[in-house]
TIFI-60812 format. One record per residue: residue number from 1; residue in three letters; x, y, z of N, C-alpha, C, O in turn. Coordinates in Angstrom, 2 decimals. Layout:
N
 resi resn     n.u     n.v     n.w    ca.u    ca.v    ca.w     c.u     c.v     c.w     o.u     o.v     o.w
  NUM  ALA       X       Y       Z       X       Y       Z       X       Y       Z       X       Y       Z
...
//
This chain:
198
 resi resn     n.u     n.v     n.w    ca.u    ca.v    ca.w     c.u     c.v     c.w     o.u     o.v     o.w
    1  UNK   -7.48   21.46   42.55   -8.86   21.92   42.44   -8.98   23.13   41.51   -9.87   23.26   40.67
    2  UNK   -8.11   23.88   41.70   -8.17   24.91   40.70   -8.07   24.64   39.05   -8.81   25.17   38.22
    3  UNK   -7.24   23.91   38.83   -7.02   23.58   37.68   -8.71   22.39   37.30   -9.63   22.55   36.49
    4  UNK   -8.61   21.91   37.73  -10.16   20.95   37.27  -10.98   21.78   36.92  -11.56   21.80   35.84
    5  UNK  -11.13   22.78   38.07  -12.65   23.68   38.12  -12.35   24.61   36.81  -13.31   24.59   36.04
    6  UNK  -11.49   25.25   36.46  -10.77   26.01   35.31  -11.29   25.15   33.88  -12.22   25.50   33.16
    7  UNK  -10.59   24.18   33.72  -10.65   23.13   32.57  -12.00   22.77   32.57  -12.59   23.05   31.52
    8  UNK  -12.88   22.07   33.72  -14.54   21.94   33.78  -15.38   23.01   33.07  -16.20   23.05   32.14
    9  UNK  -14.82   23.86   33.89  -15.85   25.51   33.36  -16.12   25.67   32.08  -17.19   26.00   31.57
   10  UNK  -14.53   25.27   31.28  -14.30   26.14   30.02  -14.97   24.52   29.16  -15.37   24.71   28.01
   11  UNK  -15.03   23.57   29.52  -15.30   22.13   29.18  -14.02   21.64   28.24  -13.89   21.24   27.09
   12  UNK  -13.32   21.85   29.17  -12.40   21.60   27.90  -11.28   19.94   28.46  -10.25   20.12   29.12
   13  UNK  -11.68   18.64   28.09  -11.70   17.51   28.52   -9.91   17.19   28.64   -9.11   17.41   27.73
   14  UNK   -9.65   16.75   29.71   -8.63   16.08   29.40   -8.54   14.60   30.66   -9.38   14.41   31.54
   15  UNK   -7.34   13.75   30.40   -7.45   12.41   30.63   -5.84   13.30   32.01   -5.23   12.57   32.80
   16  UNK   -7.57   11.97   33.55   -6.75   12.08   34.64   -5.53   11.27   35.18   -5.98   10.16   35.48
   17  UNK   -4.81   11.29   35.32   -3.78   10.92   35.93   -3.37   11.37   37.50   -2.81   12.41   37.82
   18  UNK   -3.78   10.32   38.31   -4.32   10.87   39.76   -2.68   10.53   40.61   -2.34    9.37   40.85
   19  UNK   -1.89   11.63   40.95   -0.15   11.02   41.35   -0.27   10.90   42.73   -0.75   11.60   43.61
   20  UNK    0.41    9.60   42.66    0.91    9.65   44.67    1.91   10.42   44.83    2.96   10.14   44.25
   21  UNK    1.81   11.56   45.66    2.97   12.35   45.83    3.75   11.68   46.97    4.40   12.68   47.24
   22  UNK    4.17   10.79   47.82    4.63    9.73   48.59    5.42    8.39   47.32    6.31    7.59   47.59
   23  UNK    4.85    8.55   46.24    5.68    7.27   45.56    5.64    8.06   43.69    4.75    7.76   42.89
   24  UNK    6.47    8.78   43.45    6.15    9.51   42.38    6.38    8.54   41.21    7.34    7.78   41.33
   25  UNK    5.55    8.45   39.94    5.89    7.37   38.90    6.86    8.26   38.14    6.74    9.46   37.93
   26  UNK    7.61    7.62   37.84    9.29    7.93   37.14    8.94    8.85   35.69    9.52    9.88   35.35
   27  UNK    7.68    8.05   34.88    7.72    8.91   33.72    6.95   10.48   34.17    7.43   11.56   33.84
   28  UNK    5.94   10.35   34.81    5.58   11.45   35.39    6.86   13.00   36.45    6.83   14.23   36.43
   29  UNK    7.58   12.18   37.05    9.10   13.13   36.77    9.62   13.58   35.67   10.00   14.75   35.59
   30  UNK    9.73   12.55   34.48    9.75   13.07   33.94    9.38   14.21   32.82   10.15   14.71   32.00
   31  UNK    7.83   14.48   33.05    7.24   15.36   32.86    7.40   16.48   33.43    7.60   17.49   32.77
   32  UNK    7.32   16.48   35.13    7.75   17.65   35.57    8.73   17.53   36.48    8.46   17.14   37.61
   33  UNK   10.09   17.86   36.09   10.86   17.20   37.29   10.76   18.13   38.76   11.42   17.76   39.73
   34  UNK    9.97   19.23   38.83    9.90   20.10   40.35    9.01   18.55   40.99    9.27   18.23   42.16
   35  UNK    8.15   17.78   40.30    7.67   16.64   41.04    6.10   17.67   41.89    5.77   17.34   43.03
   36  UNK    5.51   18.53   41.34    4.62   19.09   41.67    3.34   18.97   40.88    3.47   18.85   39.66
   37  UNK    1.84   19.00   41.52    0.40   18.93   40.99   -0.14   20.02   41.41   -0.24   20.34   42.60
   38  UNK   -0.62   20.83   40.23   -0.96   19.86   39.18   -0.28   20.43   37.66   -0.05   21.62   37.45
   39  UNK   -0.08   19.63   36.92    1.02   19.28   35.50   -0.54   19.14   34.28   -1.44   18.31   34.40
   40  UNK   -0.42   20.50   32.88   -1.21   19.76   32.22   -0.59   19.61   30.99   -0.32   20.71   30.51
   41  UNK   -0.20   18.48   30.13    0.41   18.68   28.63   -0.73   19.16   27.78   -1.94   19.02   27.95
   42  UNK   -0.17   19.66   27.01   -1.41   20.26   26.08   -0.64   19.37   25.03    0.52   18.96   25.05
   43  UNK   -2.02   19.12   23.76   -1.21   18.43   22.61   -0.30   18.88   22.16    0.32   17.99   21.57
   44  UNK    0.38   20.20   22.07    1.93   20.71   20.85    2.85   20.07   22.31    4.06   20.30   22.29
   45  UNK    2.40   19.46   23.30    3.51   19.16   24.27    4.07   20.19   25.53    4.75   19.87   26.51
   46  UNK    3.64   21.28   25.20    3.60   22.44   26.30    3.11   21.67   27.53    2.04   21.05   27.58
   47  UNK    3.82   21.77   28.30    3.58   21.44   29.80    3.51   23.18   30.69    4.32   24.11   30.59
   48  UNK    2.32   23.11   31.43    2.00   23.99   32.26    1.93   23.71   34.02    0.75   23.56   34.32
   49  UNK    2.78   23.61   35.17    2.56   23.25   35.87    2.73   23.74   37.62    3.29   23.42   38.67
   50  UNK    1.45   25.14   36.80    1.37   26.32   37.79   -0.11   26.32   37.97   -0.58   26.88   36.98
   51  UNK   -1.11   25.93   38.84   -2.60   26.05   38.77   -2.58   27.62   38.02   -2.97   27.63   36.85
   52  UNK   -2.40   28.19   38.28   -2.20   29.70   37.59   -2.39   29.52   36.90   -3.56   29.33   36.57
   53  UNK   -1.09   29.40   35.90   -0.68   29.40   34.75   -1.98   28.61   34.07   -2.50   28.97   33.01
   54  UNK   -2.54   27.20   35.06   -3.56   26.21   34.00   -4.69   27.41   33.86   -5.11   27.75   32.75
   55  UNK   -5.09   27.96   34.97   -6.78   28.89   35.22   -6.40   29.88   34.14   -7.35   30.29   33.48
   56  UNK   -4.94   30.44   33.74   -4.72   31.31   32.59   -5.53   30.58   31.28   -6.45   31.07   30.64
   57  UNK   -4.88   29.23   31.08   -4.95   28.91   29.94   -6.31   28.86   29.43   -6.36   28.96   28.20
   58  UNK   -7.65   28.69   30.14   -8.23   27.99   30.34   -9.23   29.46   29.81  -10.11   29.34   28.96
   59  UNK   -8.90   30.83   30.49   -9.13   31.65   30.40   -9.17   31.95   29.21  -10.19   32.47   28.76
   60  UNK   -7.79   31.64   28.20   -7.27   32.25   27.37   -8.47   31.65   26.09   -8.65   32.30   25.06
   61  UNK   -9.11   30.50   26.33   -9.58   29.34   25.02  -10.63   30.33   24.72  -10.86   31.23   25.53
   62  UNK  -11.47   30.20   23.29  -12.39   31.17   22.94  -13.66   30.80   24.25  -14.19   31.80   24.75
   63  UNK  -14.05   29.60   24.71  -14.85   29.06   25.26  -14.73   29.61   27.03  -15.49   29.27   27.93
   64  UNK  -13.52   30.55   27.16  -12.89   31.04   28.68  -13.42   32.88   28.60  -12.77   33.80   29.08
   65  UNK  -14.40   32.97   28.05  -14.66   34.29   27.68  -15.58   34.58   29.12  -15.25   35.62   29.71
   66  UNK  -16.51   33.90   29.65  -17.15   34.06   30.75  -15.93   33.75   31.95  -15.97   34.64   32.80
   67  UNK  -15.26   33.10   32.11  -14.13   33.20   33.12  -13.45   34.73   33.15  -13.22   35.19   34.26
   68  UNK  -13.24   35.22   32.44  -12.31   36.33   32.17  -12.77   37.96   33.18  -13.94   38.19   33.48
   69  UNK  -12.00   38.60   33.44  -12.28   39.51   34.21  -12.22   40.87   33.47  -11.39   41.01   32.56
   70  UNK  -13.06   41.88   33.81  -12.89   43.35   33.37  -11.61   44.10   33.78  -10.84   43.62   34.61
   71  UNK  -11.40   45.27   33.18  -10.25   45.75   34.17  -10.62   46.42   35.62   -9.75   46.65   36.46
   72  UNK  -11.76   46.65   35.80  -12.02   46.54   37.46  -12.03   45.57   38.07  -11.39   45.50   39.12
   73  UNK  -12.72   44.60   37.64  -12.55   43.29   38.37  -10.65   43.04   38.57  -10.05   42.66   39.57
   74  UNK  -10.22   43.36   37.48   -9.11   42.66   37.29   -7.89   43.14   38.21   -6.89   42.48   38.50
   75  UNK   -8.22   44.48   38.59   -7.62   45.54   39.48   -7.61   44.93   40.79   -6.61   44.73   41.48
   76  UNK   -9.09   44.58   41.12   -9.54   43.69   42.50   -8.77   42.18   43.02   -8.18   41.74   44.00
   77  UNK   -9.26   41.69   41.55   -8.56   40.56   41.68   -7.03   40.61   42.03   -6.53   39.90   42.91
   78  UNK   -6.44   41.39   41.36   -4.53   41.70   41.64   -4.50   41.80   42.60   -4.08   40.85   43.25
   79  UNK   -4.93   43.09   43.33   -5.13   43.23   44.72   -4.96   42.26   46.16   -4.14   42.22   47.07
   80  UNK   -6.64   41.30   45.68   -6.17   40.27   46.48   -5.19   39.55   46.43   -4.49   39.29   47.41
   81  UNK   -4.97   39.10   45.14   -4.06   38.01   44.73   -2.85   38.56   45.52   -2.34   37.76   46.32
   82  UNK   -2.47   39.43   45.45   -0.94   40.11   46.38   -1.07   40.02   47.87   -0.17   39.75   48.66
   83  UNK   -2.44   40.33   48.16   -2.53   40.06   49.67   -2.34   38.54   49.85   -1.50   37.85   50.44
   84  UNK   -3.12   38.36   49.34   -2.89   36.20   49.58   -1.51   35.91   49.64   -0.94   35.75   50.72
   85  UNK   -1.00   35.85   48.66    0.51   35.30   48.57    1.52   36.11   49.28    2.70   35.78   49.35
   86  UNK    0.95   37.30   49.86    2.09   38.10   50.46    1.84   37.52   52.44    2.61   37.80   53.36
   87  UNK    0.73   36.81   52.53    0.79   36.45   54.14   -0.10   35.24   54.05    0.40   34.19   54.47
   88  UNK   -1.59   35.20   53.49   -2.68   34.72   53.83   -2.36   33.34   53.35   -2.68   32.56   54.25
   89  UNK   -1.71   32.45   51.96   -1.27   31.38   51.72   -0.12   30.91   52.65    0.05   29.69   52.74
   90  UNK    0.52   31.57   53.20    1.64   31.36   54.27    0.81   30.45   55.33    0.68   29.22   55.31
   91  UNK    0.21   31.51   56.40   -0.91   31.83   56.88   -1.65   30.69   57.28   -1.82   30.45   58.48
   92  UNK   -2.28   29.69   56.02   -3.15   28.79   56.02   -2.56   27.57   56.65   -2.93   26.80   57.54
   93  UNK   -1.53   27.66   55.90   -0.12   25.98   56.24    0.29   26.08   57.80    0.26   25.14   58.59
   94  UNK    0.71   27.48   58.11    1.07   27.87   59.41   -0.07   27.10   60.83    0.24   26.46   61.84
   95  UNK   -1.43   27.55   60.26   -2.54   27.44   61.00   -2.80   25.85   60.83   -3.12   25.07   61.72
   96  UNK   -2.56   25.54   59.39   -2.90   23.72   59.46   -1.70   23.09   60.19   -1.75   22.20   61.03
   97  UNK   -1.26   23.35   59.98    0.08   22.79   60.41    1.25   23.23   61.43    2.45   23.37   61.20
   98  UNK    0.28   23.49   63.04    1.11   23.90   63.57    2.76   22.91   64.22    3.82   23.52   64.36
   99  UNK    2.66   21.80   64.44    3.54   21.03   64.33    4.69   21.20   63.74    5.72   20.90   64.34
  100  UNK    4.74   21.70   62.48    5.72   22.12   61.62    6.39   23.29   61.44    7.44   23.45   60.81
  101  UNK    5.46   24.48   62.28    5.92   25.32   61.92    5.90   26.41   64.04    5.44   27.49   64.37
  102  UNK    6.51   25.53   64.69    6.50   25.59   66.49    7.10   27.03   66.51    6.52   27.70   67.37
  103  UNK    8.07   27.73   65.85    8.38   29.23   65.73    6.96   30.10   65.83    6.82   31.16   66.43
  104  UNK    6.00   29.41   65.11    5.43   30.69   64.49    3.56   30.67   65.47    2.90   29.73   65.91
  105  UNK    3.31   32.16   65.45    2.49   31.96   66.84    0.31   31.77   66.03   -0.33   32.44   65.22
  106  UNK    0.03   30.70   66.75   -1.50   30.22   65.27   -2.37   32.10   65.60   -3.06   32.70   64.77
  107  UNK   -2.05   32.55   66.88   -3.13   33.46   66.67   -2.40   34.57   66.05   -2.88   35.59   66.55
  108  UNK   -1.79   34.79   65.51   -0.88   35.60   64.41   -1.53   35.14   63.22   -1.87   36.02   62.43
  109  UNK   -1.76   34.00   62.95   -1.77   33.24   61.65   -3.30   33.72   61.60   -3.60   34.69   60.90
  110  UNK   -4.15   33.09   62.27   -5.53   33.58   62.33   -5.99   34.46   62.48   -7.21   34.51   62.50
  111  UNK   -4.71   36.24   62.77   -5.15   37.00   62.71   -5.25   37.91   60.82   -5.76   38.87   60.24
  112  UNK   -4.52   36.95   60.64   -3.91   37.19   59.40   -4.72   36.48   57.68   -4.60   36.69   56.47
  113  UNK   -5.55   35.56   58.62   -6.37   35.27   57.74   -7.85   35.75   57.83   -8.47   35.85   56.77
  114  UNK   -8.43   36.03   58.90   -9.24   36.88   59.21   -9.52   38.01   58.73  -10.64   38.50   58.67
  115  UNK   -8.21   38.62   58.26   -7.96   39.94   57.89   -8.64   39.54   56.51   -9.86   39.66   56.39
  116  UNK   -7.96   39.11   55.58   -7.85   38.26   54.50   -9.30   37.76   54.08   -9.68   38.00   52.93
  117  UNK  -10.04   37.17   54.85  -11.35   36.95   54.87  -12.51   38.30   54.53  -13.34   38.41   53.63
  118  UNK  -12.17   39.18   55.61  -12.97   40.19   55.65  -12.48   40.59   54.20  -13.23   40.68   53.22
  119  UNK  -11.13   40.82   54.19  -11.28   41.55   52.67  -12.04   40.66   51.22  -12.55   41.32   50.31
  120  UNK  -12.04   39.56   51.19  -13.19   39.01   50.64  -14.14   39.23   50.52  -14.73   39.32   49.44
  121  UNK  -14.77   39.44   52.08  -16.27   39.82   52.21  -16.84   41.07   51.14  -17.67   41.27   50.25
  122  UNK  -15.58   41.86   52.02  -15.98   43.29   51.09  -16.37   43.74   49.48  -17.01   44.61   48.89
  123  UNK  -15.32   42.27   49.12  -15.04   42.06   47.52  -16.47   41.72   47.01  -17.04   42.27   46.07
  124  UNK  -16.90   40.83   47.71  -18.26   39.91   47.25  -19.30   41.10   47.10  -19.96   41.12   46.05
  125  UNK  -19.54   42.21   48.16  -20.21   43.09   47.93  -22.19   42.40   47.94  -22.81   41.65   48.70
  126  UNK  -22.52   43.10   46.78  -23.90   42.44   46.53  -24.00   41.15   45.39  -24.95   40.53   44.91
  127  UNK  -22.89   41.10   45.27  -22.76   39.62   43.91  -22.88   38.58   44.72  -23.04   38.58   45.94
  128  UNK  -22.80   37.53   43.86  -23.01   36.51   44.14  -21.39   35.66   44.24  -20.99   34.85   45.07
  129  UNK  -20.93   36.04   43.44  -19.47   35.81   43.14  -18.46   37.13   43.57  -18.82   37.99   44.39
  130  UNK  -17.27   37.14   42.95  -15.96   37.96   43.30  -16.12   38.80   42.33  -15.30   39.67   42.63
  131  UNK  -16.74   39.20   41.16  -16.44   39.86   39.77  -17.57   40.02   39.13  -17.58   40.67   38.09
  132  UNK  -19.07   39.28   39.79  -20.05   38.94   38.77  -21.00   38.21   39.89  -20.77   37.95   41.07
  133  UNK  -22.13   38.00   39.12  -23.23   36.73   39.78  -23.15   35.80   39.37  -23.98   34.93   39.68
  134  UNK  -21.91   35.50   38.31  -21.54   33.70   38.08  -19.61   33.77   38.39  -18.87   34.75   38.45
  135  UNK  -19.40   32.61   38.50  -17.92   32.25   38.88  -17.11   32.83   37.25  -17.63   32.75   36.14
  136  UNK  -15.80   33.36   37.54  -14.94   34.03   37.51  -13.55   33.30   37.45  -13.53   32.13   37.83
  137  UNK  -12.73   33.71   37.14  -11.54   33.19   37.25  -10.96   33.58   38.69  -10.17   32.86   39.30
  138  UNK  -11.50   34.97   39.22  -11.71   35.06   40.91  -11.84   34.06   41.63  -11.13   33.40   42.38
  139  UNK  -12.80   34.06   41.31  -13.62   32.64   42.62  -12.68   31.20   42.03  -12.19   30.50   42.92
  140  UNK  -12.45   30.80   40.67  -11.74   29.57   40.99  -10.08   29.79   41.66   -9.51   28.78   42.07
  141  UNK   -9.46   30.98   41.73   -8.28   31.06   42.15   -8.52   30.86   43.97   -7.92   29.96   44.56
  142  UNK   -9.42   31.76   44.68   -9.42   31.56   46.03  -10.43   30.67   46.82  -10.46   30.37   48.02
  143  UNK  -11.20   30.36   45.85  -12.45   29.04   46.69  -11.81   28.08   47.14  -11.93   27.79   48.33
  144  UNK  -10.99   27.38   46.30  -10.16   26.18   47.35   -9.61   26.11   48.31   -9.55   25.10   49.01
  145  UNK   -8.87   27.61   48.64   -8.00   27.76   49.56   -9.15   27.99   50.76   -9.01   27.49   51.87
  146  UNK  -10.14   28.69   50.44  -11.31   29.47   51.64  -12.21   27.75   51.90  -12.71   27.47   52.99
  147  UNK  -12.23   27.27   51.28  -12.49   25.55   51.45  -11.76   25.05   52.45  -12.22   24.70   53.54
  148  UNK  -10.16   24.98   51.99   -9.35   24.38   52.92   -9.24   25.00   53.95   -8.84   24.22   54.82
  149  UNK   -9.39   26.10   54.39   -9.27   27.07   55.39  -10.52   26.43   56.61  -10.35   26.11   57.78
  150  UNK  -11.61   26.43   55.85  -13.20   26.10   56.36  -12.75   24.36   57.16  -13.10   24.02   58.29
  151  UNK  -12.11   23.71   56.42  -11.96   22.32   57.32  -11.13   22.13   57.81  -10.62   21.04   57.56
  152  UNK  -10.62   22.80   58.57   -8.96   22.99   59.61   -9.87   23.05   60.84   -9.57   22.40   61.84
  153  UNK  -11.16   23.93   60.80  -11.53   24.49   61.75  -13.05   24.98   61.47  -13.26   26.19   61.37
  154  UNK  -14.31   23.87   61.31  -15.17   24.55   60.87  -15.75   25.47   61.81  -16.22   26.56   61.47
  155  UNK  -15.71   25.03   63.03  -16.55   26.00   64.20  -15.74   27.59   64.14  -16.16   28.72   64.41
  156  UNK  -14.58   27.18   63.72  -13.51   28.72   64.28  -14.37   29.42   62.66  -15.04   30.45   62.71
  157  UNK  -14.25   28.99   61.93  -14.41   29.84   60.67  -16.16   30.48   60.61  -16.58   31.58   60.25
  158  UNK  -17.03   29.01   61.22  -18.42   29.79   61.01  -18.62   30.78   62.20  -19.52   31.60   61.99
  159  UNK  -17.98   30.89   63.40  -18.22   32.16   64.13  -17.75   33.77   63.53  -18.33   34.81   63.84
  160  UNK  -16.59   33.69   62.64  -16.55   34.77   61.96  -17.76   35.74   61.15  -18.76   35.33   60.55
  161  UNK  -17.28   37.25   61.37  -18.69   37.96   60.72  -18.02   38.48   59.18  -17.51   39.53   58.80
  162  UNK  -18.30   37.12   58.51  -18.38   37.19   56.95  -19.05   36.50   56.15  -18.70   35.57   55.42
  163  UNK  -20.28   37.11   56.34  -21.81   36.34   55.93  -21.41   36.28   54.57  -21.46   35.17   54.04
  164  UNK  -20.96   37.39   53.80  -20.86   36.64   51.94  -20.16   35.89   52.07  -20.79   34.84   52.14
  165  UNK  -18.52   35.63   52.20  -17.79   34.37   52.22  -18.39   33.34   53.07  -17.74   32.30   52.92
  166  UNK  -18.92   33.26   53.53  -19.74   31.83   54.59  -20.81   31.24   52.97  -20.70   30.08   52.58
  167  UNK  -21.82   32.33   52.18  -22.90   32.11   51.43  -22.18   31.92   50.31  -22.74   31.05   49.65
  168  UNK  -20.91   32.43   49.61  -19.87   32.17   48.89  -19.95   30.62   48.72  -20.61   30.02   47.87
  169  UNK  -19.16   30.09   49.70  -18.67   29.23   49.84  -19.46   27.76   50.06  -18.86   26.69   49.91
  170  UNK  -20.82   27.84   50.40  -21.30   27.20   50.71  -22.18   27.19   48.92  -22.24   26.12   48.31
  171  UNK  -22.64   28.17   48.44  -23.09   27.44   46.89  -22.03   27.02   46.15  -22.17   26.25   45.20
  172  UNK  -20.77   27.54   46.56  -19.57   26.48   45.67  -19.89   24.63   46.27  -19.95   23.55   45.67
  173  UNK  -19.99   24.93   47.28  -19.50   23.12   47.84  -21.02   22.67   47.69  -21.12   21.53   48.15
  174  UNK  -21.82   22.98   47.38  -23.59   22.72   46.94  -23.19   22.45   45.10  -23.68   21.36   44.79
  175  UNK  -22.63   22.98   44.12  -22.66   23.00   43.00  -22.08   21.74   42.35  -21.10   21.19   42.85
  176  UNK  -22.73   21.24   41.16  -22.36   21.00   40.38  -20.62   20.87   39.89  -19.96   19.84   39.76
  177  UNK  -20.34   21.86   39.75  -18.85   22.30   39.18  -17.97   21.43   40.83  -16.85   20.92   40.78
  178  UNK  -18.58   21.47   41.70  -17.74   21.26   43.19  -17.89   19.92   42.92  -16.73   19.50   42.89
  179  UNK  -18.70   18.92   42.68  -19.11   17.38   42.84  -18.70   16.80   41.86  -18.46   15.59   41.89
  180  UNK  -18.47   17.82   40.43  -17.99   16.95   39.36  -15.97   17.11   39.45  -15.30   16.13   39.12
  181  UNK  -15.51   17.96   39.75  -14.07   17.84   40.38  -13.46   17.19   41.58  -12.30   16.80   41.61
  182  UNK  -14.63   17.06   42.91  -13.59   16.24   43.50  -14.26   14.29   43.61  -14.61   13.58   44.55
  183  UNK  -14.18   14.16   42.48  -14.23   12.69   41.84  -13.15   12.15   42.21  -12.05   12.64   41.96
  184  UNK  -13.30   11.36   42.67  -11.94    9.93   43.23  -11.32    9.56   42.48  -12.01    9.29   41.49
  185  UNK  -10.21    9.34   42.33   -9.15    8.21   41.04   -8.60    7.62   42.00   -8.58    7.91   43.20
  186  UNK   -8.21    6.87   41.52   -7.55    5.41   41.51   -6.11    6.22   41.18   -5.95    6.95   40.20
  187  UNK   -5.06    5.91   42.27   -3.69    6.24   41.55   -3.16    5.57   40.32   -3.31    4.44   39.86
  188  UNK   -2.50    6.60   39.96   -2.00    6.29   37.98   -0.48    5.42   38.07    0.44    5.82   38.78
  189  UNK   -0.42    4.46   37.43    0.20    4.05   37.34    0.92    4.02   35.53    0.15    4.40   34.65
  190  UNK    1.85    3.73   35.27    2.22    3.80   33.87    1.49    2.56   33.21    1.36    1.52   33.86
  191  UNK    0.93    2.71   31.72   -0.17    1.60   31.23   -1.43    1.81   31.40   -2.23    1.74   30.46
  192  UNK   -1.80    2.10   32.70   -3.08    2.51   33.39   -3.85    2.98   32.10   -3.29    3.39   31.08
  193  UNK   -5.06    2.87   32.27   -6.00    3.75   30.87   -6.81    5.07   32.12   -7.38    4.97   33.21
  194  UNK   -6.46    6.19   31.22   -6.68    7.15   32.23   -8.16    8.04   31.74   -8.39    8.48   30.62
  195  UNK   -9.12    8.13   33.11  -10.06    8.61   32.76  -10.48    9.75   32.43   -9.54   10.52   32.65
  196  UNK  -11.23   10.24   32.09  -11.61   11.98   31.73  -12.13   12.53   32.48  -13.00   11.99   33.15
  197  UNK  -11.75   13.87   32.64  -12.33   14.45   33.61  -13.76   15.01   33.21  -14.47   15.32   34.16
  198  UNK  -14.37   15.21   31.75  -15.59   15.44   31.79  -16.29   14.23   31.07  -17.52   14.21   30.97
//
């Protein structure tokens, strides 16, 4: 999701290739052999296959100038970004997936994303977005995850008191940019003629 919404934003088209991660197609290993999505070749053949790294690139095009952050924003953004990956992405898998992970205790996990949440809230402030009153390279890095978070548990998440991330989140999954990325494919097979994402 990150990578679509990144590439959408900036309009910058490329041809989908939708992978079964249960039956991986051989040439597609060989593209990325970690066997991870999402993978984008650019024409000189550069393979990028870090959503990061894609929302960088995407950033980087003359057309990624409205994605791009100030150095306050950009301060903010780091910020979170360290909190996320230092518990709150843990955190999410822990809470989806307690089955897998029987060591570890969910109201730890949910205390931990909660935390994580509120600091969002705070971020959003009077914007509309994380950085601005339009989407950001902010908002496409943590909307998916605050998405996936939202359908584990919608009742647990809408009793929380984080009225901007609740209003956040809800004009992302209302938009445009949200309806034109999660479009259905057909798994890719080699031969396949592959469609565009814009």
């Amino acid at each position: 999701m990150r990578a679509r919404l990144a590439l959408s934003a900036v309009g910058y088209n490329v041809k989908i290739r939708e992978i079964d991660l249960r039956e991986k197609a051989p040439l597609f290993l060989e593209t990325s052999p970690k066997g991870t999505v999402p993978v984008l070749v650019l024409p000189d053949g550069t393979i990028l296959d870090e959503s990061l790294d894609i929302v960088d690139f995407a950033c980087q095009l003359p057309q990624g100038e409205t994605l791009r952050l100030n150095e306050a924003s950009q301060d903010q953004y780091d910020h979170l970004l360290n909190v996320f990956n230092d518990g709150a992405l843990s955190a999410i898998y822990h809470y989806k997936y307690p089955e897998r992970y029987p060591e570890i205790n969910t109201q730890h996990a949910l205390a931990i994303l909660l935390s994580f949440l509120k600091n969002l809230d705070d971020a959003l402030g009077d914007q509309l977005c994380l950085a601005s009153n339009t989407p950001t390279k902010a908002d496409i890095v943590f909307l998916p995850f605050i998405r996936q978070l939202e359908m584990i548990d919608a009742q647990w998440f809408a009793s929380q008191t984080i009225p901007r991330v609740h209003g956040w989140l809800r004009r992302f999954i209302e938009s445009d940019s949200f309806s034109l990325i999660m479009c259905k494919y057909a798994y890719w097979s080699e031969g396949d003629q592959e469609p565009l994402l814009l």
